[in-house]
mmJSON file of the N, C-alpha and C atoms, coordinates in Angstrom:
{"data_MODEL":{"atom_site":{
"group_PDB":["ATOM","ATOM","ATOM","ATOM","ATOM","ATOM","ATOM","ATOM","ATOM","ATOM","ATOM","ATOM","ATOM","ATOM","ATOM","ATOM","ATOM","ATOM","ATOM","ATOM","ATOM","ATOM","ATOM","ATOM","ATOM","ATOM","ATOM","ATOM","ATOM","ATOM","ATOM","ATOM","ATOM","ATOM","ATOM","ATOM","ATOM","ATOM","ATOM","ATOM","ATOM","ATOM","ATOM","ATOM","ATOM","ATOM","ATOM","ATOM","ATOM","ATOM","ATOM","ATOM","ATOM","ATOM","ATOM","ATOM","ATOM","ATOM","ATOM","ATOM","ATOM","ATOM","ATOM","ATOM","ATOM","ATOM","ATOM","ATOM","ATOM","ATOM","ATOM","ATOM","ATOM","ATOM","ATOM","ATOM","ATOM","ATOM","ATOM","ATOM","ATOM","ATOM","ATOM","ATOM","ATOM","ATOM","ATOM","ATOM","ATOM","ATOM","ATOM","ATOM","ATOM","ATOM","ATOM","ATOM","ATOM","ATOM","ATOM","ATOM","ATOM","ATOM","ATOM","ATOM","ATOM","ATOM","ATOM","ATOM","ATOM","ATOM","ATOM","ATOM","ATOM","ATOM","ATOM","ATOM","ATOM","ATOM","ATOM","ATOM","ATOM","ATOM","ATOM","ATOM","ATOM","ATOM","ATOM","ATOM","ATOM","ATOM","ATOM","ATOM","ATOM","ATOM","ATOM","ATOM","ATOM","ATOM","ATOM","ATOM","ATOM","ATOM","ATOM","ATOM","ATOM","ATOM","ATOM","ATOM","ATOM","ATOM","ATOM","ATOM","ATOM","ATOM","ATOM","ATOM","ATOM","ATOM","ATOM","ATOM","ATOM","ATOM","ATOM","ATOM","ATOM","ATOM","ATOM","ATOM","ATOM","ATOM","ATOM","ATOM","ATOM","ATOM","ATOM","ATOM","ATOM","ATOM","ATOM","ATOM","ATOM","ATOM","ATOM","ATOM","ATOM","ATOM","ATOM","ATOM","ATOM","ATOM","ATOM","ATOM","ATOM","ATOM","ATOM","ATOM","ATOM","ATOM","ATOM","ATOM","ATOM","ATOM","ATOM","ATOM","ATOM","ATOM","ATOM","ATOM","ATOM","ATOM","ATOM","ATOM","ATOM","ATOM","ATOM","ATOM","ATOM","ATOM","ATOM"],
"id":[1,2,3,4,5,6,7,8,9,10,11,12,13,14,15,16,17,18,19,20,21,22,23,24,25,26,27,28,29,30,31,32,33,34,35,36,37,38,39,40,41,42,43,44,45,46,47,48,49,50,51,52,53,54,55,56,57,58,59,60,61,62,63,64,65,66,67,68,69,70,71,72,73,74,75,76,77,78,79,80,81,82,83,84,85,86,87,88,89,90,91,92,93,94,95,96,97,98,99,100,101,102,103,104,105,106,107,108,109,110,111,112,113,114,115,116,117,118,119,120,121,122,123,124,125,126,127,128,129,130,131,132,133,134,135,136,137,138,139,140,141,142,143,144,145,146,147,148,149,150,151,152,153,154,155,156,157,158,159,160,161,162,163,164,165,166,167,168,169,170,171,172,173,174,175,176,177,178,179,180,181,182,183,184,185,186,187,188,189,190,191,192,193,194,195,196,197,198,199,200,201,202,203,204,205,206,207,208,209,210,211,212,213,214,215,216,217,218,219],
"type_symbol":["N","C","C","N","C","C","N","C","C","N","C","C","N","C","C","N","C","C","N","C","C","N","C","C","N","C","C","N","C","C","N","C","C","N","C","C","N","C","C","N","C","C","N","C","C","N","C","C","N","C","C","N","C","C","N","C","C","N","C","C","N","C","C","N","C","C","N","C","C","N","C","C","N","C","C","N","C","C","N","C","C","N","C","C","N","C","C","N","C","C","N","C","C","N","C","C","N","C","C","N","C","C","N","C","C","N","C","C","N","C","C","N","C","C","N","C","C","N","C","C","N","C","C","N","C","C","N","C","C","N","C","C","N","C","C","N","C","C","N","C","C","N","C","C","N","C","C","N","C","C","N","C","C","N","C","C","N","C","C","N","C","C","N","C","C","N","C","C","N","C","C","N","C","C","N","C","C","N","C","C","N","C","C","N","C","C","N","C","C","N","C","C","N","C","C","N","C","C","N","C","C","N","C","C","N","C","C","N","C","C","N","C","C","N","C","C","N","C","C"],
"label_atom_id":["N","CA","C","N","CA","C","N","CA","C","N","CA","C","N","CA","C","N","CA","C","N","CA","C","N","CA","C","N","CA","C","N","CA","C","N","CA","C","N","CA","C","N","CA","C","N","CA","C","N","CA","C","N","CA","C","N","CA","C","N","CA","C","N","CA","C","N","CA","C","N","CA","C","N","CA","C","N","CA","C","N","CA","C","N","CA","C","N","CA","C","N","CA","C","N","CA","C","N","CA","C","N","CA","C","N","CA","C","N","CA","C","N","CA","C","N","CA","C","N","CA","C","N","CA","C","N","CA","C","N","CA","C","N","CA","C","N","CA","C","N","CA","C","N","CA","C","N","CA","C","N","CA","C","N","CA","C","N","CA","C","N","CA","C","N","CA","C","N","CA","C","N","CA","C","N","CA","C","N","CA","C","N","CA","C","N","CA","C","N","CA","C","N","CA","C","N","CA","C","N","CA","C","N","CA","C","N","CA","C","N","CA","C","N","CA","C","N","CA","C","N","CA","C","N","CA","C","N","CA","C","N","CA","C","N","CA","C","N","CA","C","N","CA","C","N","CA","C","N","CA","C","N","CA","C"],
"label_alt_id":[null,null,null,null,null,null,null,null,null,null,null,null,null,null,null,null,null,null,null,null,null,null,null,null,null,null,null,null,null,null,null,null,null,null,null,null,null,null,null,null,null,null,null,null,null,null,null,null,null,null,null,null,null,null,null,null,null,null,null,null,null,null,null,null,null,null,null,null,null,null,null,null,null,null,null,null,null,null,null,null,null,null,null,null,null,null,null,null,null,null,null,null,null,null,null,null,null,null,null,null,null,null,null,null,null,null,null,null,null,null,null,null,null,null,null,null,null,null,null,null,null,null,null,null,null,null,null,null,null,null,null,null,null,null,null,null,null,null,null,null,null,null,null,null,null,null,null,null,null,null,null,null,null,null,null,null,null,null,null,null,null,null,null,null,null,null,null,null,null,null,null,null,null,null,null,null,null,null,null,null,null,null,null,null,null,null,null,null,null,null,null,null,null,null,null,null,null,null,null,null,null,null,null,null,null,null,null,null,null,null,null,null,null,null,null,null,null,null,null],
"label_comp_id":["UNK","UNK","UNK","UNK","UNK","UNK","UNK","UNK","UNK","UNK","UNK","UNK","UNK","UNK","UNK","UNK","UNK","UNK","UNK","UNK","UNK","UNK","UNK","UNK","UNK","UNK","UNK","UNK","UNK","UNK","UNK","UNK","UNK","UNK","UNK","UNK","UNK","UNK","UNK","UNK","UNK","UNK","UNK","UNK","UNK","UNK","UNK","UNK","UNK","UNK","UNK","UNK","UNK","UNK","UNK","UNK","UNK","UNK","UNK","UNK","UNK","UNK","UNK","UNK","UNK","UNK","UNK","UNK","UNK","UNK","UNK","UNK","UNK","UNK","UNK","UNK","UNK","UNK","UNK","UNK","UNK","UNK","UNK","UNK","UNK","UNK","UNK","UNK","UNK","UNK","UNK","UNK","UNK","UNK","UNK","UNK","UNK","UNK","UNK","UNK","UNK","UNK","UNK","UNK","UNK","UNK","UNK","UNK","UNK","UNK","UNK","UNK","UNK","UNK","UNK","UNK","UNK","UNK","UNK","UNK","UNK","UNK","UNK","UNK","UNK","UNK","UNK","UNK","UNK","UNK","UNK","UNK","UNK","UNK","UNK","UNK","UNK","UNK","UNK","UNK","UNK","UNK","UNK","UNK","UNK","UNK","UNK","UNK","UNK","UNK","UNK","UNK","UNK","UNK","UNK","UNK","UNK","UNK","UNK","UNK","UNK","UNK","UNK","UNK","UNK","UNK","UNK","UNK","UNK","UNK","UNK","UNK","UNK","UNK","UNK","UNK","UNK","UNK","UNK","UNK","UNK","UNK","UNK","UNK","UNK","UNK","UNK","UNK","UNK","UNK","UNK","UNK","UNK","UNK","UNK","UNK","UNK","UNK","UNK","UNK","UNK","UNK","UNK","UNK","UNK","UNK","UNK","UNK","UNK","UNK","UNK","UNK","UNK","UNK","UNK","UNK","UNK","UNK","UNK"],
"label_asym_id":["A","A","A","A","A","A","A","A","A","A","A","A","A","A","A","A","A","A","A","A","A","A","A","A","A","A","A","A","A","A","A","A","A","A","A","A","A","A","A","A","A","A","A","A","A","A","A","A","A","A","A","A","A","A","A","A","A","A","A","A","A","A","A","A","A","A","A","A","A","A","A","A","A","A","A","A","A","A","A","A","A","A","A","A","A","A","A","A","A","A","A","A","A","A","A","A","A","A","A","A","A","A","A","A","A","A","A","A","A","A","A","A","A","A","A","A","A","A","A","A","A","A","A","A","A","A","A","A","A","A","A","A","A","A","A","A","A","A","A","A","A","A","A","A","A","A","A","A","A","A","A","A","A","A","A","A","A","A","A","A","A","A","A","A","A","A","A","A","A","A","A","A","A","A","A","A","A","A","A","A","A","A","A","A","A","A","A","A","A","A","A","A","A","A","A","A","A","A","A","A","A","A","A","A","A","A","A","A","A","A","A","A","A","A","A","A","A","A","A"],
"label_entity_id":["1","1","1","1","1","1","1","1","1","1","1","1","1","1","1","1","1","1","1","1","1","1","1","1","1","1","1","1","1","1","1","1","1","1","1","1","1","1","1","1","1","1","1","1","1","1","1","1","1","1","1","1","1","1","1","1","1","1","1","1","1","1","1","1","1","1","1","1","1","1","1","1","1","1","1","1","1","1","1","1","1","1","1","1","1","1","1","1","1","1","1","1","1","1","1","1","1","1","1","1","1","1","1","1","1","1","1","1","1","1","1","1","1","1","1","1","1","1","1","1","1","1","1","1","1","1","1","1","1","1","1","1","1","1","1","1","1","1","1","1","1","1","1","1","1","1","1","1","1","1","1","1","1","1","1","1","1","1","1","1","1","1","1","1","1","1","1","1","1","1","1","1","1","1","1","1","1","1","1","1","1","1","1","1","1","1","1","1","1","1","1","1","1","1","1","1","1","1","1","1","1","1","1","1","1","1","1","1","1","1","1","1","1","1","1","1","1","1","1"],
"label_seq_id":[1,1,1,2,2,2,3,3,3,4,4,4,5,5,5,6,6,6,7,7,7,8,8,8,9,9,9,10,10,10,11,11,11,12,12,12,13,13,13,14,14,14,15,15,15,16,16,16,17,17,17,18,18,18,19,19,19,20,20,20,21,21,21,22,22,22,23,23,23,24,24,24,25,25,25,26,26,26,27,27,27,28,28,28,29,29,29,30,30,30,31,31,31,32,32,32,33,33,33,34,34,34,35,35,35,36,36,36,37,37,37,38,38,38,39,39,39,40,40,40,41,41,41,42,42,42,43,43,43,44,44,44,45,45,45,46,46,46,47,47,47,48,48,48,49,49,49,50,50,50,51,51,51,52,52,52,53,53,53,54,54,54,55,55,55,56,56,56,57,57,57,58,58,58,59,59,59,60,60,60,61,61,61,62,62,62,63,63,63,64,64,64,65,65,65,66,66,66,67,67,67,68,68,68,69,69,69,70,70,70,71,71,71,72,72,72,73,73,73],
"pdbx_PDB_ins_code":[null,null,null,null,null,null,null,null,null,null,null,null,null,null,null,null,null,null,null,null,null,null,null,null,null,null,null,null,null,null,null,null,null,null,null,null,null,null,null,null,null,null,null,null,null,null,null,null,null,null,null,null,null,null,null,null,null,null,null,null,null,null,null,null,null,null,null,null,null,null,null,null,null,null,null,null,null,null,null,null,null,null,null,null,null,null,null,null,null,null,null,null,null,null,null,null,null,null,null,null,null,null,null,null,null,null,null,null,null,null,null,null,null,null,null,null,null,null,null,null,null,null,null,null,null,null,null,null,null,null,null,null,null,null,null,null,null,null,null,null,null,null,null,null,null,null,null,null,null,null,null,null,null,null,null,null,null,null,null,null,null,null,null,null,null,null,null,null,null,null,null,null,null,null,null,null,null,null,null,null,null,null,null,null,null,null,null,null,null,null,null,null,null,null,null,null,null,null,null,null,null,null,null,null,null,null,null,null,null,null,null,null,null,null,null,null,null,null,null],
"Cartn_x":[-16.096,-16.28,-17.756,-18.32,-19.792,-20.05,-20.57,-20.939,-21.937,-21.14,-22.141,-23.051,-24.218,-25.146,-25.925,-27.021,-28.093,-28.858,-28.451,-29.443,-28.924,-29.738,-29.413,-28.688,-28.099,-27.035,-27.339,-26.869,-27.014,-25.531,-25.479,-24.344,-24.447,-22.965,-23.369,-21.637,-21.319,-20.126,-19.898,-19.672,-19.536,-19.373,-17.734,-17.437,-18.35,-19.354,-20.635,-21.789,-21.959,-23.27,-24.253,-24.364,-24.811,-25.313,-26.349,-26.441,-27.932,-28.101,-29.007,-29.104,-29.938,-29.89,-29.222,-28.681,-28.786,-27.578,-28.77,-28.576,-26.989,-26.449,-25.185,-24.446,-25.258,-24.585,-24.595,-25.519,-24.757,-23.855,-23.635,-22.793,-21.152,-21.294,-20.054,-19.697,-20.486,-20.159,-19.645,-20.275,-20.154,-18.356,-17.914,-17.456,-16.466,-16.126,-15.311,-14.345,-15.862,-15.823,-14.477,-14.476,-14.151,-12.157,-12.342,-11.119,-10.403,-10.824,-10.301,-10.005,-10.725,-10.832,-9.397,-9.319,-8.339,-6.723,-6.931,-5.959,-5.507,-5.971,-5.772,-5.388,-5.718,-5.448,-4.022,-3.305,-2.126,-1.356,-1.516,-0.226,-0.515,-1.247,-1.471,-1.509,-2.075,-2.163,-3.646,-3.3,-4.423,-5.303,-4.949,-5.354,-6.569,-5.907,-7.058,-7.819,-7.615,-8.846,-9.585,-9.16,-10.171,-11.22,-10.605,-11.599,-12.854,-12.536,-13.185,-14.114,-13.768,-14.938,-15.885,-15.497,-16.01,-16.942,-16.259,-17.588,-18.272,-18.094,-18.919,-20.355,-19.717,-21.019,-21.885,-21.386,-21.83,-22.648,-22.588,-23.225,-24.675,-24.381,-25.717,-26.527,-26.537,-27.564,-27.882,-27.082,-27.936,-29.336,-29.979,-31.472,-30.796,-29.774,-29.644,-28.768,-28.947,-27.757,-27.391,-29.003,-28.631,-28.32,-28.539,-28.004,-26.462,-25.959,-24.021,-23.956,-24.544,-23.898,-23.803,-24.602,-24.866,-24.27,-24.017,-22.806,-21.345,-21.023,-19.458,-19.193,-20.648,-20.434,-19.44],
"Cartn_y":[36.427,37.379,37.754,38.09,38.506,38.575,39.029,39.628,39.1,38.548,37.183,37.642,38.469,38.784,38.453,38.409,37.904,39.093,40.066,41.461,41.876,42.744,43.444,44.692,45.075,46.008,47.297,48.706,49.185,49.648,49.841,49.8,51.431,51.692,52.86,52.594,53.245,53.392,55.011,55.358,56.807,57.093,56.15,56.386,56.082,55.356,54.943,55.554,56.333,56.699,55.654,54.377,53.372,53.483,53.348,53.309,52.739,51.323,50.787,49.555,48.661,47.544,46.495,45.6,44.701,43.154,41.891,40.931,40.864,40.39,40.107,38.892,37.904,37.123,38.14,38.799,39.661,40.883,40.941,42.182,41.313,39.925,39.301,39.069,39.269,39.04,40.459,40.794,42.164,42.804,42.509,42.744,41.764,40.934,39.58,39.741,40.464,40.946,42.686,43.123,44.163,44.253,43.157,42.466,41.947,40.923,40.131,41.453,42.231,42.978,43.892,44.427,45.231,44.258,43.145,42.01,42.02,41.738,41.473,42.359,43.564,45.021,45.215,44.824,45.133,44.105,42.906,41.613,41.111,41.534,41.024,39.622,38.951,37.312,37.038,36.437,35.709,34.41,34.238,33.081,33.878,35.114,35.737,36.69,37.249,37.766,36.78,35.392,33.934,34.192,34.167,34.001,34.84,36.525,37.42,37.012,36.504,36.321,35.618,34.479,33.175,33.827,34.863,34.947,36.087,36.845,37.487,36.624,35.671,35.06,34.229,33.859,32.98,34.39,35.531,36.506,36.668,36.75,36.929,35.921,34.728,34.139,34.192,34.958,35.507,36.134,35.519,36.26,38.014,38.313,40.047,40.125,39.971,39.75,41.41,41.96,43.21,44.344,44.138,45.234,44.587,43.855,43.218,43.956,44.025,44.51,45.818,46.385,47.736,48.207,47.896,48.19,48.006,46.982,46.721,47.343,48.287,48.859,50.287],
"Cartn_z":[104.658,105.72,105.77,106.871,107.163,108.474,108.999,110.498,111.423,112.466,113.062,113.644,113.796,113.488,112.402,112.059,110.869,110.777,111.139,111.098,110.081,109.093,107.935,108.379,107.35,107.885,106.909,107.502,106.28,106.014,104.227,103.776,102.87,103.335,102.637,101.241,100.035,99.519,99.102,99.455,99.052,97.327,96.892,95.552,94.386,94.685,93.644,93.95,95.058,96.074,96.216,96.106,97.166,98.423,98.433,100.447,99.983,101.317,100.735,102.231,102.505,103.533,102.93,103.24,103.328,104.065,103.78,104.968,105.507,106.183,106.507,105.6,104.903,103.482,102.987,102.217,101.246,100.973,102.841,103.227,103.043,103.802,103.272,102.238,101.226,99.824,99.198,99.667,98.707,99.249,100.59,101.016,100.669,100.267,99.969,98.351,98.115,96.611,96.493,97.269,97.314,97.337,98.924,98.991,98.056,97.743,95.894,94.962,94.51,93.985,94.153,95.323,95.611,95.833,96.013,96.158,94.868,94.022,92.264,91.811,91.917,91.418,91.781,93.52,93.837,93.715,93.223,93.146,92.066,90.615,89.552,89.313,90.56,90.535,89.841,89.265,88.26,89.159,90.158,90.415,91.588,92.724,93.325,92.146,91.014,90.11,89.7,89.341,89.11,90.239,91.293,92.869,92.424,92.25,92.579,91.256,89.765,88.986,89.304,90.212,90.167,91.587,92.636,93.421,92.795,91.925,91.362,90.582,90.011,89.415,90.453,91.397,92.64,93.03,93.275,93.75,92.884,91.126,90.658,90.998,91.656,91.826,93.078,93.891,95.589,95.463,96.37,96.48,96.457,96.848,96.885,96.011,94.519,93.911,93.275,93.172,92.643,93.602,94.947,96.014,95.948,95.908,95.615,94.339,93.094,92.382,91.987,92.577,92.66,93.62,94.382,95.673,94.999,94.228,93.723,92.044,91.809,90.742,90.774],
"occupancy":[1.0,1.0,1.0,1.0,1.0,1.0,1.0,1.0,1.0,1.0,1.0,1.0,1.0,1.0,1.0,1.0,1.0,1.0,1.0,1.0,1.0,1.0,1.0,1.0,1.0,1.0,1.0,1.0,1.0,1.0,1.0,1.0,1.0,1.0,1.0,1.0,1.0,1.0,1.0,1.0,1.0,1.0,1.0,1.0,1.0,1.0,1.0,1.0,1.0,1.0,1.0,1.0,1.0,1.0,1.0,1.0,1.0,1.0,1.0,1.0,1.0,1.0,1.0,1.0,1.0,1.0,1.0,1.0,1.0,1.0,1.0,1.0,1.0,1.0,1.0,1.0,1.0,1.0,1.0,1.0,1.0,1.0,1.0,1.0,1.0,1.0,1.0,1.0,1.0,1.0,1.0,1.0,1.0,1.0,1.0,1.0,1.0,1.0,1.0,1.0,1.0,1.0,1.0,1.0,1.0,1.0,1.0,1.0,1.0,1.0,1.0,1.0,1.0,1.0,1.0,1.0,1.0,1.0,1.0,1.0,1.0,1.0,1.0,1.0,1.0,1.0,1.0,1.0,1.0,1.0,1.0,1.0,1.0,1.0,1.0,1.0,1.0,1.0,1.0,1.0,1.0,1.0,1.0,1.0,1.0,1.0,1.0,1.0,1.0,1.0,1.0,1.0,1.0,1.0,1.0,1.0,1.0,1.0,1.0,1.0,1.0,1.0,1.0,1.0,1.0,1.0,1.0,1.0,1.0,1.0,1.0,1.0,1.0,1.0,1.0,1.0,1.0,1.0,1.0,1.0,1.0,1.0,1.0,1.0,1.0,1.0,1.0,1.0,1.0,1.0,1.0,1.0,1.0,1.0,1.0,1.0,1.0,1.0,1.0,1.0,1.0,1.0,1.0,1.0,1.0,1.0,1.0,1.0,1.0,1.0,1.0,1.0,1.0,1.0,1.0,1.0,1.0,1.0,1.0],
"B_iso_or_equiv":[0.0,0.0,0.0,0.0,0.0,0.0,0.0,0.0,0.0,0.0,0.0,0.0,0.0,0.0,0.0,0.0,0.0,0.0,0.0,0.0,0.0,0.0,0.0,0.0,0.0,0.0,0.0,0.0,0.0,0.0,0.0,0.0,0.0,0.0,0.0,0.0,0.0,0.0,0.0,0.0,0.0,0.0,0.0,0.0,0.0,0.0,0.0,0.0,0.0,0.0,0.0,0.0,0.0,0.0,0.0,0.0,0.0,0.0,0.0,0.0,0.0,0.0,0.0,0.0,0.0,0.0,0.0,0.0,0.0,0.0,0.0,0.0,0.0,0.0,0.0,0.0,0.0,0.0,0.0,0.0,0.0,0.0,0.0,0.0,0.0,0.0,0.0,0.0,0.0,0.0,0.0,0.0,0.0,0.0,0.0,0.0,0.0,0.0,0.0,0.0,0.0,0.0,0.0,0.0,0.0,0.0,0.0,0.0,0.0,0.0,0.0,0.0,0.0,0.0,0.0,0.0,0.0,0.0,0.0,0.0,0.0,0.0,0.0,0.0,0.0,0.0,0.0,0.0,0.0,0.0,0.0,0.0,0.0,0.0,0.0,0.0,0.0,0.0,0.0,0.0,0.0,0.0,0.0,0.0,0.0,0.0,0.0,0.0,0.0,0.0,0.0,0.0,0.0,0.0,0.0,0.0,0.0,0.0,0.0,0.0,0.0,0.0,0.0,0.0,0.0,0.0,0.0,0.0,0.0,0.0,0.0,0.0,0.0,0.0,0.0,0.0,0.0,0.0,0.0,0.0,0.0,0.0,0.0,0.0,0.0,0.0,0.0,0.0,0.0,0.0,0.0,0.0,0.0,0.0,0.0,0.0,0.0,0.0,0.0,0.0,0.0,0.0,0.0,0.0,0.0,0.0,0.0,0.0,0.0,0.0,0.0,0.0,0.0,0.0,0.0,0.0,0.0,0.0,0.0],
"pdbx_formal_charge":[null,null,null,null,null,null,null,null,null,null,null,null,null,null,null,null,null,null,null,null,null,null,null,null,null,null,null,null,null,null,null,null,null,null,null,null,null,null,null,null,null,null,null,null,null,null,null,null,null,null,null,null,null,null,null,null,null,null,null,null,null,null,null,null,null,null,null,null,null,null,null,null,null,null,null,null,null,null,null,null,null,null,null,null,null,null,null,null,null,null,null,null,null,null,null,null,null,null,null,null,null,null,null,null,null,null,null,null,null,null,null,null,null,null,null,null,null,null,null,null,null,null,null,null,null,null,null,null,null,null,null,null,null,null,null,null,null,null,null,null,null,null,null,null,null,null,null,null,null,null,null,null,null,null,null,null,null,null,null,null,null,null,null,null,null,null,null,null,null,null,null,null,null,null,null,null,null,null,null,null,null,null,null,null,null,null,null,null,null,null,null,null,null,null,null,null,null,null,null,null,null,null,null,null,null,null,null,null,null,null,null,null,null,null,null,null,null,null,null],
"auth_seq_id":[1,1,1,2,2,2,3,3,3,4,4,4,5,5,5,6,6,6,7,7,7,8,8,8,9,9,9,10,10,10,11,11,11,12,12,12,13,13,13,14,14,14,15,15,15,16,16,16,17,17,17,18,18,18,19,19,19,20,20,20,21,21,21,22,22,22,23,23,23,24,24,24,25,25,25,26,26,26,27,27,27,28,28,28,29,29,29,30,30,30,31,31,31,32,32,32,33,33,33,34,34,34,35,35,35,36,36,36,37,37,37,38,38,38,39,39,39,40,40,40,41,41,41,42,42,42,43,43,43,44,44,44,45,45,45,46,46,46,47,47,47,48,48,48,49,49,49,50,50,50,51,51,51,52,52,52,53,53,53,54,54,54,55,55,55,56,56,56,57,57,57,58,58,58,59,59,59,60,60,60,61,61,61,62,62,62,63,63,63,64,64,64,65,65,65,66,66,66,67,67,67,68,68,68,69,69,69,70,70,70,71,71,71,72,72,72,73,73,73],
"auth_comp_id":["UNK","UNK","UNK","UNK","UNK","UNK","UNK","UNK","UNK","UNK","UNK","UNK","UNK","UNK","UNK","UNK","UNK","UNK","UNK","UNK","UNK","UNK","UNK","UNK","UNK","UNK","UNK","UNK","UNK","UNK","UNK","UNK","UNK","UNK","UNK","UNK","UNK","UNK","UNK","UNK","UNK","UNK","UNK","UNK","UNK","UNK","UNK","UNK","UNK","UNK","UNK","UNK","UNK","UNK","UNK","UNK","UNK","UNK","UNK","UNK","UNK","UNK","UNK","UNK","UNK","UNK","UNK","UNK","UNK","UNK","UNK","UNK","UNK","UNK","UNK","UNK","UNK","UNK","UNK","UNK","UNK","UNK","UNK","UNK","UNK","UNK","UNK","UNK","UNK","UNK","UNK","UNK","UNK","UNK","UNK","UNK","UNK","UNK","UNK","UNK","UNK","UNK","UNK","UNK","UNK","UNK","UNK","UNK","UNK","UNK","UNK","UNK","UNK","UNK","UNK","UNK","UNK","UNK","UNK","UNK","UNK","UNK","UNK","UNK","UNK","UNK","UNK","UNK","UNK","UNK","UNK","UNK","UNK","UNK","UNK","UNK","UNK","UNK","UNK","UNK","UNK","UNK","UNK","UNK","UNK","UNK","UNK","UNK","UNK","UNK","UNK","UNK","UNK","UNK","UNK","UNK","UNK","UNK","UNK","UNK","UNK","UNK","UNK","UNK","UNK","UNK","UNK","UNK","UNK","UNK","UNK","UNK","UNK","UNK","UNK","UNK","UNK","UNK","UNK","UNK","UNK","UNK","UNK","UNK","UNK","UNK","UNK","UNK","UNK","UNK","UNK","UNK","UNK","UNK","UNK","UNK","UNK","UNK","UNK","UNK","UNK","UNK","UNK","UNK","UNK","UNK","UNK","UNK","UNK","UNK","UNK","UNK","UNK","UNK","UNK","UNK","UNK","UNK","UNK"],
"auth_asym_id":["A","A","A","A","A","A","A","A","A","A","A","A","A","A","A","A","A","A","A","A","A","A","A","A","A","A","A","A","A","A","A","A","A","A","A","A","A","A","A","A","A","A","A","A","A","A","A","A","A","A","A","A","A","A","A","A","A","A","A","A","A","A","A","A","A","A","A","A","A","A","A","A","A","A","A","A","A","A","A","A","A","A","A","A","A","A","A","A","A","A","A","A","A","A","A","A","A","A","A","A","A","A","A","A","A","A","A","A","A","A","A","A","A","A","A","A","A","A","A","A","A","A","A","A","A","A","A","A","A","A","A","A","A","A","A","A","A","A","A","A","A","A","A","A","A","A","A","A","A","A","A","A","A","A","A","A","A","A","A","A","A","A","A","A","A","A","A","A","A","A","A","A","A","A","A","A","A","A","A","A","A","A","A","A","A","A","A","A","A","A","A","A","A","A","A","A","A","A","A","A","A","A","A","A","A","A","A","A","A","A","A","A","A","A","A","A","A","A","A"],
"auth_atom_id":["N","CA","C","N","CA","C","N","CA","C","N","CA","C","N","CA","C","N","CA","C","N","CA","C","N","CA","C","N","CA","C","N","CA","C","N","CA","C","N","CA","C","N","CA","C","N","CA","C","N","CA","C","N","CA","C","N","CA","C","N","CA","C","N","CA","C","N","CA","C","N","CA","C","N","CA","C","N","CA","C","N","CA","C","N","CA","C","N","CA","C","N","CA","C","N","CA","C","N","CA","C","N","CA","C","N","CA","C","N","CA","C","N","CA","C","N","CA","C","N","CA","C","N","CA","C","N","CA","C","N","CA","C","N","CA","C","N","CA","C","N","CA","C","N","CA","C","N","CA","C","N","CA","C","N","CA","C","N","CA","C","N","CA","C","N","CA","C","N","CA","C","N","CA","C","N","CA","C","N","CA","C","N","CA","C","N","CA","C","N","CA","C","N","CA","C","N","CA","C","N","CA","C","N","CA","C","N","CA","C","N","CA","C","N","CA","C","N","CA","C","N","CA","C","N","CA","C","N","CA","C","N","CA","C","N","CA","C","N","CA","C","N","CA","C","N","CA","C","N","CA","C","N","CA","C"],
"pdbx_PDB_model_num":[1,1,1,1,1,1,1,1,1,1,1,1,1,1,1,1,1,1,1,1,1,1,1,1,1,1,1,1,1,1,1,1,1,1,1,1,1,1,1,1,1,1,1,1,1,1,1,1,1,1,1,1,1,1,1,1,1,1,1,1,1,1,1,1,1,1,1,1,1,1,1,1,1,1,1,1,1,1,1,1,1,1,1,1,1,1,1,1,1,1,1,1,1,1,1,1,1,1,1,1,1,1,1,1,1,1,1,1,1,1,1,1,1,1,1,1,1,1,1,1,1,1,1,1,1,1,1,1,1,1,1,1,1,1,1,1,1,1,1,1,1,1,1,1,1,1,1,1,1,1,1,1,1,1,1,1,1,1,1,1,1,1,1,1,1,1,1,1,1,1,1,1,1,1,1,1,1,1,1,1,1,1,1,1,1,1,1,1,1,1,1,1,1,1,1,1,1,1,1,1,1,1,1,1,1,1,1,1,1,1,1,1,1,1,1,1,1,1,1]
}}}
């Protein structure tokens, strides 16, 4: 998911206080991340928490890897 636009976005999370720019890849990520996240949490499937590790580490090597993780902290 990401927003067909290429304009940076700003993102805000309330529960971490986050608020910060950024691009629309890393708004889909961060946002992808969130999904999985909350997917895994409610159907205890092992196979979507695999997903969410595997794009978690695909995330630290985004040029915005620390606005994703600081957003999904």
């Amino acid at each position: 998911m990401a927003p067909a636009d290429s304009a940076r976005v700003h993102v805000r999370r309330h529960l971490n206080g986050y608020s910060d720019m950024m691009g629309a890849d890393a708004f889909g990520i961060t946002v992808t991340l969130f999904a999985l996240c909350h997917l895994a949490e409610r159907t205890l499937d092992d196979a979507i928490a695999d997903r969410y590790h595997q794009l978690r580490v695909f995330a630290t090597q985004h040029v915005e890897a620390a606005n994703i993780l600081r957003a999904i902290d």
